[in-house]
C-alpha positions as CSV (number, residue, x, y, z in Angstrom):
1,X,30.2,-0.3,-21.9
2,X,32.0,-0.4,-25.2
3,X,31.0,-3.5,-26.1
4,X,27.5,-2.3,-25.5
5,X,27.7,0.5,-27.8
6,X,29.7,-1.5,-30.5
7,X,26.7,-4.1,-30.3
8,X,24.3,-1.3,-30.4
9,X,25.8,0.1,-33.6
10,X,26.5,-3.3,-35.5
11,X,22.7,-4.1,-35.0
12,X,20.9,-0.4,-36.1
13,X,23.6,-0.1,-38.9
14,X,22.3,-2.1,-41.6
15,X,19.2,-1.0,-40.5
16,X,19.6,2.6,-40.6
17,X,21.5,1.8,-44.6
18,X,18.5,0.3,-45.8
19,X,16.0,2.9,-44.7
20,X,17.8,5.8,-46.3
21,X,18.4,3.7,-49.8
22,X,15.1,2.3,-50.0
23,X,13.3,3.7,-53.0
24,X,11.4,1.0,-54.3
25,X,8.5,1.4,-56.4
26,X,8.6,5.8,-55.8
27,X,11.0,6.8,-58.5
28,X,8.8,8.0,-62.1
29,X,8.9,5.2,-65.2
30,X,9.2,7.0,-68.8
31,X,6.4,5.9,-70.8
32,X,7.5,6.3,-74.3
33,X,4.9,5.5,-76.8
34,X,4.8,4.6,-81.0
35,X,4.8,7.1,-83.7
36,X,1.6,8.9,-84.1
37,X,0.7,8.7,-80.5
38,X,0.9,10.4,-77.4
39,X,0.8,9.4,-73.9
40,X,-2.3,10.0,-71.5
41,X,-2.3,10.4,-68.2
42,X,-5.9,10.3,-67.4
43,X,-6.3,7.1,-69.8
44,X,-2.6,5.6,-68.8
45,X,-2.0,5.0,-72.4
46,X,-1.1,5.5,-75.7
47,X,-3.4,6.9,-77.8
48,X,-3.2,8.5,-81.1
49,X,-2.7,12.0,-82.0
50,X,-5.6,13.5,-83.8
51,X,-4.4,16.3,-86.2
């Protein structure tokens, strides 16, 4: 029976690691953009500031 649970716990392990790490492709990405422009949201770009 101990081996069992020994088994049971080498094999959900790296498993279990990997689910509670993964965070690929969710965390935010600062945009920064040139001088005289400002980043849009709705256009996903740069554009320039109009004054």
């Amino acid at each position: 029976m101990k081996t069992l649970t020994i088994a049971l716990v080498l094999t959900l392990a790296p498993t279990l690691s990997l689910a509670a790490g993964c965070n690929h492709g969710k965390s935010a990405q600062i945009m920064s953009c040139a001088d005289g422009t400002a980043y849009d949201a709705d256009a996903k770009a740069c554009l320039p500031i109009s004054s």
